[in-house]
TORKOL-608494 format. One line per field, with one value per residue (C-alpha): residue number from 1; x, y, z. Coordinates in nm, 4 decimals, m for minus. Example, Ala and Ser with C-alpha at 12.3 -4.5 7.8 and 13.67 -1.06 7.14 Angstrom:
num: (1 / 2)
X: (1.2300 / 1.3670)
Y: (m0.4500 / m0.1060)
Z: (0.7800 / 0.7140)
***
This chain:
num: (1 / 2 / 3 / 4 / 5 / 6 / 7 / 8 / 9 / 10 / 11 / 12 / 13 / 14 / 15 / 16 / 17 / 18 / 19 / 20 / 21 / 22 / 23 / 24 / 25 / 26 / 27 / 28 / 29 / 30 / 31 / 32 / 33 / 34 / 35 / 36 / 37 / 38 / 39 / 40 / 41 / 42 / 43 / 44 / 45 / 46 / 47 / 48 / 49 / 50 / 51 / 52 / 53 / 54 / 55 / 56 / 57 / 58 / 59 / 60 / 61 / 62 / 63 / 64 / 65 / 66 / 67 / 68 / 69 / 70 / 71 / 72 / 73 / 74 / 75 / 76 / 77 / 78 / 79 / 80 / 81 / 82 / 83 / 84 / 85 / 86 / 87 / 88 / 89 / 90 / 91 / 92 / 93 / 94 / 95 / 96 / 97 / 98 / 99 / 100 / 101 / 102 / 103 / 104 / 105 / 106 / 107 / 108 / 109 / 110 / 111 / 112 / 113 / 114 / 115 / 116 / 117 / 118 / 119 / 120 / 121 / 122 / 123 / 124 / 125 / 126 / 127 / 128 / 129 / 130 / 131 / 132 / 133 / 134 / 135 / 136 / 137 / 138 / 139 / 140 / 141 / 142 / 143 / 144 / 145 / 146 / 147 / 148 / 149 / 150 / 151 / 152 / 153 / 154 / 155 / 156 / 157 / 158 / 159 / 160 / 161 / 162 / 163 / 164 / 165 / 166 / 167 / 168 / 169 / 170 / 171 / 172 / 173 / 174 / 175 / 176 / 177 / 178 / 179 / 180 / 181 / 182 / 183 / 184 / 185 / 186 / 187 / 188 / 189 / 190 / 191 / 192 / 193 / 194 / 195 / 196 / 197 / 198 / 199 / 200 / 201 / 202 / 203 / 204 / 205 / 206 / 207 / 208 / 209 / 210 / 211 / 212 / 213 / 214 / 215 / 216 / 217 / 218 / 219 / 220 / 221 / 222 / 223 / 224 / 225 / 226 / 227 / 228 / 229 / 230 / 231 / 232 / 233 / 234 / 235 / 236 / 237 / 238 / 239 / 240 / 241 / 242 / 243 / 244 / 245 / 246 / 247 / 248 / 249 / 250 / 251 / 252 / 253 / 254 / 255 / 256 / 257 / 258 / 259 / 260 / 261 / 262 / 263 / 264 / 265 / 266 / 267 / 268 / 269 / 270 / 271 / 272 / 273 / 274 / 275 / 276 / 277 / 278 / 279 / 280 / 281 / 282 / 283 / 284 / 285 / 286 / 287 / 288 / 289 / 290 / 291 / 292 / 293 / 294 / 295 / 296 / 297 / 298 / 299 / 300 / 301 / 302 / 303 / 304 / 305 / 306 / 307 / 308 / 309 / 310 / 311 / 312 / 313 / 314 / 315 / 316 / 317 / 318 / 319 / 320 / 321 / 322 / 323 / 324 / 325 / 326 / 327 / 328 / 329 / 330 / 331 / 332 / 333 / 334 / 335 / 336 / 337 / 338 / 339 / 340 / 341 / 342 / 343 / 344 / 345 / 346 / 347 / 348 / 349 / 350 / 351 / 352 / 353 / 354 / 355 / 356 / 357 / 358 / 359 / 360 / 361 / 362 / 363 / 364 / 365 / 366 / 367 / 368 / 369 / 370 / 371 / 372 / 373 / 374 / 375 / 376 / 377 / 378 / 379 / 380 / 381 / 382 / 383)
X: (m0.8829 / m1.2527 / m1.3737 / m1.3834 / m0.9856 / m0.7272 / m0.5087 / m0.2440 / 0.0643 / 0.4474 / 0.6511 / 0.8363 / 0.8640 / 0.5632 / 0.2144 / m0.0003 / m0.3287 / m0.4596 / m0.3131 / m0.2378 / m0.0146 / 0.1557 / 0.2121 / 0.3542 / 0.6164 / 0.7382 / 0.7386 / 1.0148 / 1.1768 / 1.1902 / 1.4569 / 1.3366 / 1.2940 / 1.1596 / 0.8618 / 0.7756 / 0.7507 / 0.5180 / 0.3261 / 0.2644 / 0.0421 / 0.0464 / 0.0683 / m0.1357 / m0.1849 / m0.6103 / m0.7243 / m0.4904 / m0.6251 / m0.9820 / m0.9545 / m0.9551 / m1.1158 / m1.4276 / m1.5404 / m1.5815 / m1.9723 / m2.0848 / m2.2486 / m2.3524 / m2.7123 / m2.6786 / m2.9139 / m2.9511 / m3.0585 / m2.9655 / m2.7392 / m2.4288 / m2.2111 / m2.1700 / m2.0782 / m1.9139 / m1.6664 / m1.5906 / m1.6558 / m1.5079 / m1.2702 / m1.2048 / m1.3636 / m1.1799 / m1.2686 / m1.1162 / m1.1348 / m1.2876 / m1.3283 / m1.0101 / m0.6676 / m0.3371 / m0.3281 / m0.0386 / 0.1773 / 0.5477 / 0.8743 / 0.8017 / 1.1930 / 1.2552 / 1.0503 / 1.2405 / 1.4394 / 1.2047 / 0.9407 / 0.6802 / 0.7355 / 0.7284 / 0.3805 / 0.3058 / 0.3569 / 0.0994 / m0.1503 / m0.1652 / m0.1816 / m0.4251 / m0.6039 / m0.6262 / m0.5898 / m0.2248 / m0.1772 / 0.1476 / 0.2820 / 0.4986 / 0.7233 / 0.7802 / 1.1327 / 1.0959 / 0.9661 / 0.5964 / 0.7457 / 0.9234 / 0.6150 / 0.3946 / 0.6286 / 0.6425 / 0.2818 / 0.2608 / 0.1636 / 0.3002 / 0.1857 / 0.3481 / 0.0055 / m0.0103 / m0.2411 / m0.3816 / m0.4556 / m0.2455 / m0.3735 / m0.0914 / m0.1525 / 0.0111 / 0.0105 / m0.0014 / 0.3115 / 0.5200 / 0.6743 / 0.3871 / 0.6119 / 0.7445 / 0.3375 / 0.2845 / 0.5826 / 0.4573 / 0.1397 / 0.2437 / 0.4290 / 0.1658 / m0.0385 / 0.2269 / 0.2920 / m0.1247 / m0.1927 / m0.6078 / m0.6653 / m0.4937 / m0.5296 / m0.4821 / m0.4082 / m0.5902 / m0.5428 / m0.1687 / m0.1099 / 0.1505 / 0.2680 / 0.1251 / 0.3433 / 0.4810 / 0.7016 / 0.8278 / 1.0146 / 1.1008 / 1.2585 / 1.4252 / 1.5861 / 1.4131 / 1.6188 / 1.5034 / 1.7715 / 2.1005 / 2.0307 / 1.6897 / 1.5424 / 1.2325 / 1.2721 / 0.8728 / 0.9390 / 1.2951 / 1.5143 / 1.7999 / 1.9691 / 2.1873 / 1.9329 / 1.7099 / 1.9585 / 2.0424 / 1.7304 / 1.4280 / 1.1299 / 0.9616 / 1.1622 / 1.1502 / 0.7961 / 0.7598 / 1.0007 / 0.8202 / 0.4548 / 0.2154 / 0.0085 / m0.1755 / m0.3178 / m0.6948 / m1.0564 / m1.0734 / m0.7103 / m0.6047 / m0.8955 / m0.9476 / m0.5868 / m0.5894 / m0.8748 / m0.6915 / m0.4141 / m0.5148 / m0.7822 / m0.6921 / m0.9908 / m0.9038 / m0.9863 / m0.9349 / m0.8098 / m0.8485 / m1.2106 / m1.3903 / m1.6811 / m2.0136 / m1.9139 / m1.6113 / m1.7873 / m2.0135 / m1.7131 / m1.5502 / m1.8694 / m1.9343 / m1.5769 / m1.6427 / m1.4238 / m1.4651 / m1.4208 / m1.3526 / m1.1421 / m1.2723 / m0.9533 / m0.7446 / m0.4191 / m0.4118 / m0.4054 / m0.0773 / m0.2037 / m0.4620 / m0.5029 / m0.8437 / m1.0449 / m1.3355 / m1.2203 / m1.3058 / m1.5142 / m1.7310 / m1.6976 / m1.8279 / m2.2121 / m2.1869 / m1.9950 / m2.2085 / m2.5020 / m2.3802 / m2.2985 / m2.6095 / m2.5032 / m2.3588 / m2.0041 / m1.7738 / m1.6616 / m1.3830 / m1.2301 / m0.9224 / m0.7652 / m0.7579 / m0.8799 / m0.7491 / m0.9894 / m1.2418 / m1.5358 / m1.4120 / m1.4200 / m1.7760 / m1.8917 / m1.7125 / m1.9053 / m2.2680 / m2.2111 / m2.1840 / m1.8592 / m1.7402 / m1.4116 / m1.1444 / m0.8136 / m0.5020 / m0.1674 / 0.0503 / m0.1173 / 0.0469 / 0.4017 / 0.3861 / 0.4067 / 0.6640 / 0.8400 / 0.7823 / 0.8093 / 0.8303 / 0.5740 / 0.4686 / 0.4197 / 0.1812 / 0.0276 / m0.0168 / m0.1905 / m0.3970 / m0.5414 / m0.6493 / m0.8145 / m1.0065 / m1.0733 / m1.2127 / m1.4281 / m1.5742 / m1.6351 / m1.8394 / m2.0319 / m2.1425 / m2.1753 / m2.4097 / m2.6094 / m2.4609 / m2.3460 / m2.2767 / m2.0900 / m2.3486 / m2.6259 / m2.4800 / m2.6324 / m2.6485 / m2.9105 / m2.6874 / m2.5142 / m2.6665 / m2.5383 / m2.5916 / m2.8464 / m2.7274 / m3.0508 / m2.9149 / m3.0521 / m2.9342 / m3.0153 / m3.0571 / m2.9349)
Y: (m18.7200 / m18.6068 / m18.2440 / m18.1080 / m18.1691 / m17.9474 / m17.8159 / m17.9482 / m17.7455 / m17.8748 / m17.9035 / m17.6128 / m17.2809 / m17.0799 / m17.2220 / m17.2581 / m17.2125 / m17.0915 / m17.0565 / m16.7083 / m16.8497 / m17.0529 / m16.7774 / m16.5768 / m16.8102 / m16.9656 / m16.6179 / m16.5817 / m16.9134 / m16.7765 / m16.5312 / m16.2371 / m16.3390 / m16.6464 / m16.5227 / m16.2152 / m16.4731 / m16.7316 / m16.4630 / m16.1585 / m16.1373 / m15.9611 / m15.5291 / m15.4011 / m15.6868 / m15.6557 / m15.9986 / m16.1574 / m15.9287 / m15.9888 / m16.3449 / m16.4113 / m16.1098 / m16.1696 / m16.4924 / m16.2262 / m16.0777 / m16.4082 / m16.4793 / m16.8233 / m16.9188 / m17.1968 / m17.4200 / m17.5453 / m17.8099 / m18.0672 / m18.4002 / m18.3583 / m18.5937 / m18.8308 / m18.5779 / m18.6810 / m18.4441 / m18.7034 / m18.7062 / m18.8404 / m18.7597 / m18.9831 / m19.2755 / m19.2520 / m19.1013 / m18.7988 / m18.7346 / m18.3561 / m18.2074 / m18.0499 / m18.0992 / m17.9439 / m17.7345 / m17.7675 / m17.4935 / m17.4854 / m17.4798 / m17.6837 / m17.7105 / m17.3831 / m17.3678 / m17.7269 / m17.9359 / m18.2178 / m18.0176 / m18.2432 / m18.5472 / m18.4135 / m18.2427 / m18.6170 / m18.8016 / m18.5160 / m18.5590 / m18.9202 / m18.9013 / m18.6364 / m18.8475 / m18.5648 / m18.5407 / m18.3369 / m18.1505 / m18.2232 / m17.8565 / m17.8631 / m17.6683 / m17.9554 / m17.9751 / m18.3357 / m18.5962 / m18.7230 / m19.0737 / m19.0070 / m18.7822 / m19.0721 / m19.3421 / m19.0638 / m19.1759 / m19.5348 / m19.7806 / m20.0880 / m20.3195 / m20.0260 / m19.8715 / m19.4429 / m19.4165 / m19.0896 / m18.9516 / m18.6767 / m18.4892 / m18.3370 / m17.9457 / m17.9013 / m17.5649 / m17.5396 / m17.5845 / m17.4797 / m17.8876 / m18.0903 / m18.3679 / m18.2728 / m18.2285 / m18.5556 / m18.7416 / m18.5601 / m18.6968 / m19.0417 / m19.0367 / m18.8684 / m19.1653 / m19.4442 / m19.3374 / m19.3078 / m18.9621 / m18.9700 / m18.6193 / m18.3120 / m17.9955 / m17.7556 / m17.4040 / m17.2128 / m16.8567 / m16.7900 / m16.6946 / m16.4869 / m16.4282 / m16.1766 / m15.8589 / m15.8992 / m15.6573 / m15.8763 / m16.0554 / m15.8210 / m15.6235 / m15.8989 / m16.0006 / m16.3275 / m16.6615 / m17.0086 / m17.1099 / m17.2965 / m17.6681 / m17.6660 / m17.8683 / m17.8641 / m18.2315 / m18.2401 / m17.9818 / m18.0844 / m17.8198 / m17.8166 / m17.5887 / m17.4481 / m17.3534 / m17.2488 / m16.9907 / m16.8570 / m16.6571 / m16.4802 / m16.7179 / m16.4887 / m16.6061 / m16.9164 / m16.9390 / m16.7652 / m17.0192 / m17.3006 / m17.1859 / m17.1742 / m16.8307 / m16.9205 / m17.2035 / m17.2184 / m17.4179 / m17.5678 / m17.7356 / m17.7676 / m17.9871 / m18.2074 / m18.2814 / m18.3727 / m18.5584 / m18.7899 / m18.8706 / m18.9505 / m19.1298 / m18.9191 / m18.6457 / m18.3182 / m18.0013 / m17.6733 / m17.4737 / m17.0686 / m17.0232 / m16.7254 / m16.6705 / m16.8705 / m16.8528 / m17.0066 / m17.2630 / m17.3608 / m17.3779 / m17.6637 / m17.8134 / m17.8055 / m17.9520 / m18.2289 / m18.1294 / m18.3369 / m18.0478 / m17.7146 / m17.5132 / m17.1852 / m16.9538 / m16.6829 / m16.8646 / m16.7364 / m16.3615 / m16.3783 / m16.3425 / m16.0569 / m15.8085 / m15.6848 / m16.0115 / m16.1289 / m16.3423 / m16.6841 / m16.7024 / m16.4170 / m16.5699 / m16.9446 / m16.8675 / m16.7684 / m17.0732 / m17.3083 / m17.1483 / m17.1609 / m17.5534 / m17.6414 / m17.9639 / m18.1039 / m18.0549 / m18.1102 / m17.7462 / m17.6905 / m17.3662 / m17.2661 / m16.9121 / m16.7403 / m17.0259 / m16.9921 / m17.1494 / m17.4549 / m17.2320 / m17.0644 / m17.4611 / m17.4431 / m17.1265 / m17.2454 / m17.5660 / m17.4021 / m17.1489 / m17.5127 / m17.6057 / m17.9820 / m17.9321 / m17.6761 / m17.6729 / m17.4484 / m17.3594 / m17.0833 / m17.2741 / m17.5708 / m17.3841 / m17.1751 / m17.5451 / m17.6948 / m17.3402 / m17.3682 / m17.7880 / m17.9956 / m18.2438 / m18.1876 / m17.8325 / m17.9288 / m18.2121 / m17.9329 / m17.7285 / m17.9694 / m18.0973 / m17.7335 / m17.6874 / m18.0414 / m17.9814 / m17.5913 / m17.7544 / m18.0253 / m17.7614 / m17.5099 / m17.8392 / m17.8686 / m17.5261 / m17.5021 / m17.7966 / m17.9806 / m18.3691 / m18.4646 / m18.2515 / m18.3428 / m18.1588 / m17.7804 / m17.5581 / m17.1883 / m17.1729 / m17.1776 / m16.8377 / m16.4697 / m16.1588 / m15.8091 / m15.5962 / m15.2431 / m15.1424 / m15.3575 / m15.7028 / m15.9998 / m16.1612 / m16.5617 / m16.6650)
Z: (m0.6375 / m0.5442 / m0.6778 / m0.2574 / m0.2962 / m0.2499 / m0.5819 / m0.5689 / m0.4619 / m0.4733 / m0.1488 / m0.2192 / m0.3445 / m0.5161 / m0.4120 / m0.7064 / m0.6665 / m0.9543 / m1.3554 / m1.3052 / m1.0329 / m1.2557 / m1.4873 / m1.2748 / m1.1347 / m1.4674 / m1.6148 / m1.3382 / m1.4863 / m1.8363 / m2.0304 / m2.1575 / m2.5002 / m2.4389 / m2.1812 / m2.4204 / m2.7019 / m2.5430 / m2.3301 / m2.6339 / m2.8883 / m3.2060 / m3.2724 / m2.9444 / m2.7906 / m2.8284 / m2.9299 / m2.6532 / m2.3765 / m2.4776 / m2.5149 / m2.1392 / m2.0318 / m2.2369 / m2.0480 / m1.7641 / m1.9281 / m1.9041 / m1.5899 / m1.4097 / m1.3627 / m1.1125 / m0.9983 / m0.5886 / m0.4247 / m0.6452 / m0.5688 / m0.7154 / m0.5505 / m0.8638 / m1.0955 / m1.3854 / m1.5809 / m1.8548 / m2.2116 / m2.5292 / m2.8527 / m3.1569 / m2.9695 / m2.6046 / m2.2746 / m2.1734 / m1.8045 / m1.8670 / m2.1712 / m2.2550 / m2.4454 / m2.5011 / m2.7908 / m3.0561 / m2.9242 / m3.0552 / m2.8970 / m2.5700 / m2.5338 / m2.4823 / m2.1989 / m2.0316 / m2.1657 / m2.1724 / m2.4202 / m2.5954 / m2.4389 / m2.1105 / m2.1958 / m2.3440 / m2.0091 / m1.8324 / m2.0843 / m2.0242 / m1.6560 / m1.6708 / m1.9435 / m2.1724 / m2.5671 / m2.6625 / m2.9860 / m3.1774 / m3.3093 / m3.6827 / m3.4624 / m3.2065 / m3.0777 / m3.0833 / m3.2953 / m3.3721 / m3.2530 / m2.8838 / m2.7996 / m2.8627 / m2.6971 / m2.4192 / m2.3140 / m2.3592 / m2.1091 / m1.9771 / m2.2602 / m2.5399 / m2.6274 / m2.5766 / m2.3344 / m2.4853 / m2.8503 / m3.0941 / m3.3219 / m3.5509 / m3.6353 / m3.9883 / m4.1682 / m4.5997 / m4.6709 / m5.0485 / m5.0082 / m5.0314 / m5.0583 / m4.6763 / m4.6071 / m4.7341 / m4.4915 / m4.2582 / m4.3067 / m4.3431 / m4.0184 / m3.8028 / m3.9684 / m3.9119 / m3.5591 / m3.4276 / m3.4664 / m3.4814 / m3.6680 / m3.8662 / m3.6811 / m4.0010 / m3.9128 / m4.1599 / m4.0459 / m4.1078 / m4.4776 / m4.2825 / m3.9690 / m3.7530 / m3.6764 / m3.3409 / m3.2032 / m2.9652 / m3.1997 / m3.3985 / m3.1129 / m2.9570 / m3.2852 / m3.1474 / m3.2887 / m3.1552 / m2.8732 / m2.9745 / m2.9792 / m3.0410 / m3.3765 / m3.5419 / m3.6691 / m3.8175 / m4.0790 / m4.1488 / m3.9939 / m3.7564 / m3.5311 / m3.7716 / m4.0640 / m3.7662 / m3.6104 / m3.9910 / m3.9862 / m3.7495 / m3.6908 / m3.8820 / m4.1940 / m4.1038 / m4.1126 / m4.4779 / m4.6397 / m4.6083 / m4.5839 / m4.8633 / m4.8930 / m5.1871 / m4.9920 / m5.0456 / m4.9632 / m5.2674 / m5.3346 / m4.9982 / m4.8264 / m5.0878 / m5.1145 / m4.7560 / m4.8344 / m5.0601 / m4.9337 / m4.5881 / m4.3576 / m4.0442 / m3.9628 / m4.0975 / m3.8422 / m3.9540 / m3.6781 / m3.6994 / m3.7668 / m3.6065 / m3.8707 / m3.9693 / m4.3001 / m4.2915 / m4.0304 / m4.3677 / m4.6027 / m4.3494 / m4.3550 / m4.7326 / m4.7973 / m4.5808 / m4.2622 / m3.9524 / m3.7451 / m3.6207 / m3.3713 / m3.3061 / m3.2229 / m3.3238 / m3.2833 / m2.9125 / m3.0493 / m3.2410 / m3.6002 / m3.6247 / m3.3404 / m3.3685 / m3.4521 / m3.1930 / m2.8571 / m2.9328 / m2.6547 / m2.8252 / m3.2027 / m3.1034 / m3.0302 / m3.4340 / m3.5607 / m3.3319 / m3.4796 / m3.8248 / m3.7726 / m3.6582 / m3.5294 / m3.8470 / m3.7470 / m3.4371 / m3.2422 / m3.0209 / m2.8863 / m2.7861 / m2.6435 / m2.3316 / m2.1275 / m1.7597 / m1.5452 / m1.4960 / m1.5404 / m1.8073 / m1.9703 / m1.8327 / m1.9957 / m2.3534 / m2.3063 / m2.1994 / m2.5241 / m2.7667 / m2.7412 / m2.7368 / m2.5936 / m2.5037 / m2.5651 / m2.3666 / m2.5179 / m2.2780 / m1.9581 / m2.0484 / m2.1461 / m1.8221 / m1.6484 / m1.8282 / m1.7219 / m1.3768 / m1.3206 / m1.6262 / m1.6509 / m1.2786 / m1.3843 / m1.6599 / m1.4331 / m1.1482 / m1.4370 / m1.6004 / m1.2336 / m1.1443 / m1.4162 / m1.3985 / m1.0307 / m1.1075 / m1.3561 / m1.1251 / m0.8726 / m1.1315 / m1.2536 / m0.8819 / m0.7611 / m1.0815 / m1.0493 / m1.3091 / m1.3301 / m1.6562 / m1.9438 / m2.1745 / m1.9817 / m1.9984 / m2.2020 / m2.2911 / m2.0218 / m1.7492 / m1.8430 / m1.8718 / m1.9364 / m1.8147 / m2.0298 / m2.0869 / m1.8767 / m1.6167 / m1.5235 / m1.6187 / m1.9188 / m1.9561 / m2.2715)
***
């Protein structure tokens, strides 16, 4: 589809236009508990707020007259072309959203050609959400990365590992900023329990030991607070080949201490502002950690993304690539995998459209030069 297309809209009901359009009309879809879950963040709600409305200071500097009719919104990841630069983030509990979860998230990615996240807390297995996407001749037509937390059972880590290894998965998303949860009322309030039926089959529990306890204790019995730089990555290290990310960085220092311990990567977020209210929008925190990196390690960004030039603004401020978690819940919600295919085409078609409207035909070619923001004198400021 060419970027002067039309989103695209189902033949019925809600016309979705935009992802706050989508919102909306899954958040219709959803119980109670299950919206406030996905949709809240942690104590007053701050950090979630702020990580959309921050993109908002940064203004566009676009430039005219310039031939953009072969722009090119492609880039790569782990060796294979991704259509624009952007991927599902590990988000858990697709299920509860439709029945189809993961692997109906899977089969969007792959149409949208688009990297997915696999979450620990997957209702499904690493295994059908790869077979979900594979092609005629049996091959996934897209890559996984499989986001793992530090866990008190290494040995569950490690077959965790070895089947996220066994099955394709490309690189190990490791959330590093959840010692603990963060306090969310939400939950807490709605006695929240994951739904009856539901499995988390990566970590090894089913419905029954899920419904025992709040997701809140489920999440302290099998994650590792004492989990640390110096044990943690060079265990990784040894006992696999997959790239190791760590996912939850918002500082330059802890953008050198991935880089010192020999970390492929780094995804600047704040777990979608769920663990500490307060903390920067990542949009805000990435001009540090691409400054502390220097070049001499991969950045991505996730939180609060809900438009194509918000993708454009995360790019022109040094990001690689930008991943989305709710957006891609909030389709499921509303359609299934045409929900997240609707999603995942706005967003690639908003992006297209800011490339052109700013003069821009190839990813590689934005810079921090195309943004400005407002002095407190007034005028705008290039940065």
């Amino acid at each position: 589809m060419s970027g002067g297309a039309p989103i695209p809209v189902p033949v019925s009901g809600d016309k979705i236009l935009c992802i706050p359009d989508l919102q909306k009309a899954a958040s219709k879809k959803l119980p109670t508990s299950a919206r406030e879950f996905y949709n809240s963040g942690s104590t007053d709600q701050i950090t979630i707020n702020e990580n959309s409305s921050a993109f908002s200071k940064y203004r566009l500097r676009p430039r005219v007259l310039v031939d953009v009719s072969k722009a090119d919104t492609s880039t790569a990841l782990f060796g294979r072309r991704l259509e624009f630069p952007l991927g599902v983030s590990p988000a858990g509990m697709h299920a509860m959203a439709h029945p189809d979860g993961e692997k109906a998230t899977s089969r969007a990615c792959a149409k949208a050609g688009v990297a997915m996240g696999i979450s620990s807390y997957a209702n499904y297995p690493i295994a059908d959400i790869r077979s979900a996407c594979v092609s005629s001749s049996g091959i996934p037509q897209i890559d996984h990365v499989i986001q793992l937390y530090t866990m008190k059972d290494r040995a569950m880590q490690l077959r965790i590992i070895r089947e996220a290894e066994a099955r394709g998965c490309k690189a190990i998303f490791l959330t590093a900023d959840s010692p603990v949860l963060g306090v969310r009322y939400n939950e807490w309030r709605n006695d929240f329990r994951t739904p009856e039926g539901l499995e988390f089959p990566i970590i090894e529990r089913d419905t029954e030991m899920i419904r025992k306890v709040t997701h809140d204790d489920t999440f302290t019995a099998f994650n590792d607070d004492t989990h640390n730089w110096a044990r943690d990555i060079p265990w990784l290290k040894s006992v696999t080949g997959m790239e190791i990310w760590i996912k939850g960085i918002l500082t330059a220092e802890d953008t050198l201490m991935a880089i010192e311990t020999g970390c492929q990567g780094i995804i600047v977020s704040n777990h979608g502002g769920r663990q500490l209210d307060g903390v920067p929008a990542t949009i805000d925190a990435l001009p540090e950690c691409v400054a502390a990196a220097a070049g001499r390690i991969r950045i991505h960004v996730d939180g609060g993304i809900r438009s194509g030039t918000d993708i454009f603004k995360a790019l022109a401020l040094g990001a690689e690539c930008c991943w989305v978690g709710r957006p891609a819940i909030w389709g499921l919600a509303y359609d299934g995998q045409a929900g997240v295919e609707i999603m995942l085409e706005t967003l690639r078609i908003e992006f297209k459209r800011c490339m052109q409207l700013t003069g821009f035909n190839s990813v590689k070619d934005i810079t921090k030069a195309c943004l400005g923001v407002y002095r407190v004198d007034g005028p705008l400021a290039r940065l």
